[in-house]
N, C-alpha and C positions, 0 to 999 in steps of 0.2 A: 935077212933072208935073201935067197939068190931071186934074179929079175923075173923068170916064170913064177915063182911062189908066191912075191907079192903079185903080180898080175893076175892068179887063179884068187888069192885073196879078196884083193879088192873086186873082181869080176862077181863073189858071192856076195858078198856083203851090198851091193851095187844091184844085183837081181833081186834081191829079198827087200831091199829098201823100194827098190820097184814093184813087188809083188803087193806091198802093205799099200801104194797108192794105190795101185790099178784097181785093189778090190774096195776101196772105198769109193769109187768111180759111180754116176750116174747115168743111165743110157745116154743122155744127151752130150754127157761128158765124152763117152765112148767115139760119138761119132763127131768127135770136134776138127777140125784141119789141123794135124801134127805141123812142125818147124821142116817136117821130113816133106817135101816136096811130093804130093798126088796122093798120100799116107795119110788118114785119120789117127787119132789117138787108139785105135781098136787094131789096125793095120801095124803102128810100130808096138802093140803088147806083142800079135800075133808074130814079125820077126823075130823079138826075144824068145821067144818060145822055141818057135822051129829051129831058130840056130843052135838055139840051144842040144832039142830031141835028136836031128837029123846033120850030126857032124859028116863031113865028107872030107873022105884023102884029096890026094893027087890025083889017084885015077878017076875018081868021082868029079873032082873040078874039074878034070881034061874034059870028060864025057860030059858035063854040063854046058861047059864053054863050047863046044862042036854043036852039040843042039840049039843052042844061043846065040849061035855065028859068033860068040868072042863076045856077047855081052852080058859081064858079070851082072850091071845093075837090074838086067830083064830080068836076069833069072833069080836073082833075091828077089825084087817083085812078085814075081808068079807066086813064088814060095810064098811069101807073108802072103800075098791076098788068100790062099788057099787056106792057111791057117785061119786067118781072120773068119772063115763061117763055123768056126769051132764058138760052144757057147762061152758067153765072159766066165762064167764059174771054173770051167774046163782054162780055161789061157791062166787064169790065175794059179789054179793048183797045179796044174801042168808049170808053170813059170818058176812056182816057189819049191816044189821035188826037184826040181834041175834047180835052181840056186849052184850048190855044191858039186855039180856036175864039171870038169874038166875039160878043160878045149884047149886042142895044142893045131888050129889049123893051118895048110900048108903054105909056105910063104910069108905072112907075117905074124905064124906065133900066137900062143896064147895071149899075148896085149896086143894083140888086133881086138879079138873081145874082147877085153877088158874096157877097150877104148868105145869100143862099140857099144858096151853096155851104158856107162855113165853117158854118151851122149844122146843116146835115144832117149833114156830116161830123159833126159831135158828137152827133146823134143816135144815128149807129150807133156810134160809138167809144166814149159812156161808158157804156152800158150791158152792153159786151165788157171793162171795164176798161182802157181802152186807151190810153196819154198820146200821144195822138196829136193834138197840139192848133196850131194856126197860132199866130205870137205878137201879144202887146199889142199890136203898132201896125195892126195887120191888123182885130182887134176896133172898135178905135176907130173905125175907116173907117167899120164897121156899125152902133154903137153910135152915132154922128152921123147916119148913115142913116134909123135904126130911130125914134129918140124924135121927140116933136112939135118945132118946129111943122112936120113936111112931114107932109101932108093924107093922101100918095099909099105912106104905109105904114100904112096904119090894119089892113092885113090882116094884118100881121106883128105890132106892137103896136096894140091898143085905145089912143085915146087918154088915157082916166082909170088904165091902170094905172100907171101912175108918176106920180099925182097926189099933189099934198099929203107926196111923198118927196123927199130927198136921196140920190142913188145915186153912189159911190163908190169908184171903179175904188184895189184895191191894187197893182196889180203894173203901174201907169203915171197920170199927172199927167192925172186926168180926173176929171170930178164934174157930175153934171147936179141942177138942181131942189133945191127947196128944203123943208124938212121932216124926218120922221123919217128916221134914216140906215139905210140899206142899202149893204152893202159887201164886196167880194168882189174875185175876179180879174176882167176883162172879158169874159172867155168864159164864165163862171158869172154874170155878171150880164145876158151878153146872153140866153144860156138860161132862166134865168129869166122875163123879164120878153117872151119869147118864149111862155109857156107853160109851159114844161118843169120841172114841179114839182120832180124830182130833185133839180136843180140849186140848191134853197133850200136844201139840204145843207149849201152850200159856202159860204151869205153870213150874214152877223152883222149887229146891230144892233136898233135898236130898231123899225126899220120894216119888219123880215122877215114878221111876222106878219099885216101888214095888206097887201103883196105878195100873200101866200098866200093871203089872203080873196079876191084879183083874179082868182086861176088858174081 
């Protein structure tokens, strides 16, 4: 398949497998502190949702960014917190009718969500304990997305975090960059180098340390 068709692929398959946690959830689970910085697990269902329902062009992004002064992360904020007083029943079934829903947005493409999707899921999944994980080949998709040279993810990864490293997927035939080794599952390596400190838990070698100085 061509690179948007697996990207809307795994994006559905990735929301639905999200859907079947989110509704087995507990209130207390809901309101647990996501991997997403200031975001509860009820917070990152509600951006899945919204991004899902309320796609916007270019000219919607311009108009958003102007009201925002130029900051993207406030205004995805605002959005999910607004979604989030929607009830859990509503996020869920709302989440799982858009499953199949297509996003092609502007600038990076439908595997901006795609990327987006599987790693929020893991936002709210590993901090509930939760193996609720999409597998290897699904990561790889993101993890080719996510590293340089593409210009138009610098908002997901910085371009010097994985400088001067060799990062090195265990659980599938992949390795980017050259340097100290960093090594893990793909979904502990995309979290990582996502941000998500936790996740340095899970990876070995001699370049974990200097990762960690990047977060």
């Amino acid at each position: 398949m061509a690179e948007d068709e697996v990207a809307y692929e795994i994006a559905t398959l990735t929301r639905g497998l999200a859907a079947d946690m989110f509704a087995g959830l507990t209130e207390q689970q809901w309101r647990t502190p996501s991997l997403c910085a200031g975001w509860t697990v009820r917070e990152v269902a509600a951006h899945l949702v919204e991004a899902g329902e309320n796609q916007v062009g270019m000219v919607g992004l311009v108009v958003a960014l102007v009201r925002h002064r130029g900051d993207l992360d406030r205004w995805v904020d605002r959005r999910a917190r607004r979604a989030a007083q929607r009830t859990t029943d509503d996020l869920v079934s709302s989440l799982r009718a858009g499953a199949t829903r297509r996003a092609d947005p502007p600038v990076i493409g439908p595997r901006g969500p795609m990327s987006d999707s599987l790693i929020h899921l893991r936002d709210a999944a590993r901090p509930l304990g939760l193996d609720v994980v999409p597998p290897p080949e699904h990561w790889r998709e993101v993890l080719d997305f996510l590293l340089p040279p593409r210009p138009v993810t610098r908002s997901f990864v910085p371009a010097d975090r994985v400088l001067g490293l060799r990062v090195v997927a265990t659980d599938q035939d992949w390795a980017y960059g050259d340097g100290d080794e960093v090594s893990g599952t793909s979904e502990a390596i995309t979290m990582a180098i996502c941000g998500r400190a936790p996740a340095l838990a899970d990876l070995g070698g001699a370049g974990v340390e200097r990762l960690r100085s990047r977060l």
